[in-house]
N, C-alpha and C positions, 0 to 999 in steps of 0.2 A: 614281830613287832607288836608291841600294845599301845592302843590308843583309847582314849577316851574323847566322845567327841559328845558338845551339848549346844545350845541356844544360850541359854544364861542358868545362872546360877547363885547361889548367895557370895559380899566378897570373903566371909570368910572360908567354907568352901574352893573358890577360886585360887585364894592364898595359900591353902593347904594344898593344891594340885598343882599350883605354880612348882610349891617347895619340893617336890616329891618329882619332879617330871625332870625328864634330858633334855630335851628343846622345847619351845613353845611354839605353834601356830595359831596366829590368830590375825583379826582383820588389820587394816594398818592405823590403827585409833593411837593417839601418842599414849594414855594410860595404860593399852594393855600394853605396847611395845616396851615400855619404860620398866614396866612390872618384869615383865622376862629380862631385861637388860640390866636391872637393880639388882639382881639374883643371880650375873653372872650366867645366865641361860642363854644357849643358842635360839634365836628370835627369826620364827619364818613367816615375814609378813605378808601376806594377801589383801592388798589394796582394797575396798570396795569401791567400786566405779559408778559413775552418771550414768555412763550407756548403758549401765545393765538393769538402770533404777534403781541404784542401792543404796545411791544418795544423792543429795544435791547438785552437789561441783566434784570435784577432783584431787580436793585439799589431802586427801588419803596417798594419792599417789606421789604428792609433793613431798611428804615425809617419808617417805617411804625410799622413797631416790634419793634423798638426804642422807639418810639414814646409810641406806647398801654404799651409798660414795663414799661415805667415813668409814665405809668396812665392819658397820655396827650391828647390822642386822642381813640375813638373805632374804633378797626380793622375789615373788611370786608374782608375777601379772598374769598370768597364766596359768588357770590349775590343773591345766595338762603338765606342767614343769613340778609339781608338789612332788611328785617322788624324788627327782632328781635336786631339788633343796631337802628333803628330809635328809637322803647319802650324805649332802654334804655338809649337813648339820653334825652328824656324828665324826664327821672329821676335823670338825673344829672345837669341839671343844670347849672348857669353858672360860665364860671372857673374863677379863679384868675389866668389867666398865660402871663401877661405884667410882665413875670420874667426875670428869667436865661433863658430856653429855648426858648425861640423867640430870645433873645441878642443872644445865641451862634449859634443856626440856621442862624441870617442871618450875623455875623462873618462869618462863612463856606460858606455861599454865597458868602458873598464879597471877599474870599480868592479865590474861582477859576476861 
């Protein structure tokens, strides 16, 4: 396997490593979620959590369980579990979702 793995980066940068990659993992933010989901990209979300100080509230792992329930994305709450979503990232393949849910995600964006 190869991975690239960074903190941040420029978005364009990012765009070109979205476009070029087989899955994406990244935290449960709805723009990077949306970003691998807009692309057709298998999306391995890793919530970031209060208890662990990584952010405020829990709003991360609300989409996130949204998100894995519509079958949209595989959930990580655990990153003892990341190998076992990356396997089965490569069995799924790529999505069809230039649907509804990317239209209604970034509708709720543009709302707040």
């Amino acid at each position: 396997m190869n991975f690239k793995w960074f903190r941040f980066t420029s978005f364009d940068e990012l765009d070109r490593l979205y476009g070029g990659a087989d899955a994406i993992i990244t935290h449960g933010g709805a723009g990077s979620i949306l970003n691998g989901l807009d692309r057709g990209k298998p999306v391995i979300a890793v919530p970031r959590m209060k208890k662990y100080d990584e952010h405020v509230n829990d709003h991360q792992i609300d989409l996130v369980r949204f998100l894995e329930k519509k079958r949209k994305i595989i959930a990580v709450y655990d990153v003892h579990d990341l190998k076992k979503a990356i396997e089965a990232s490569k069995k799924r393949g790529k999505l069809r979702t230039r649907n509804r849910i990317c239209i209604e995600i970034k509708k709720t964006l543009d709302g707040m």
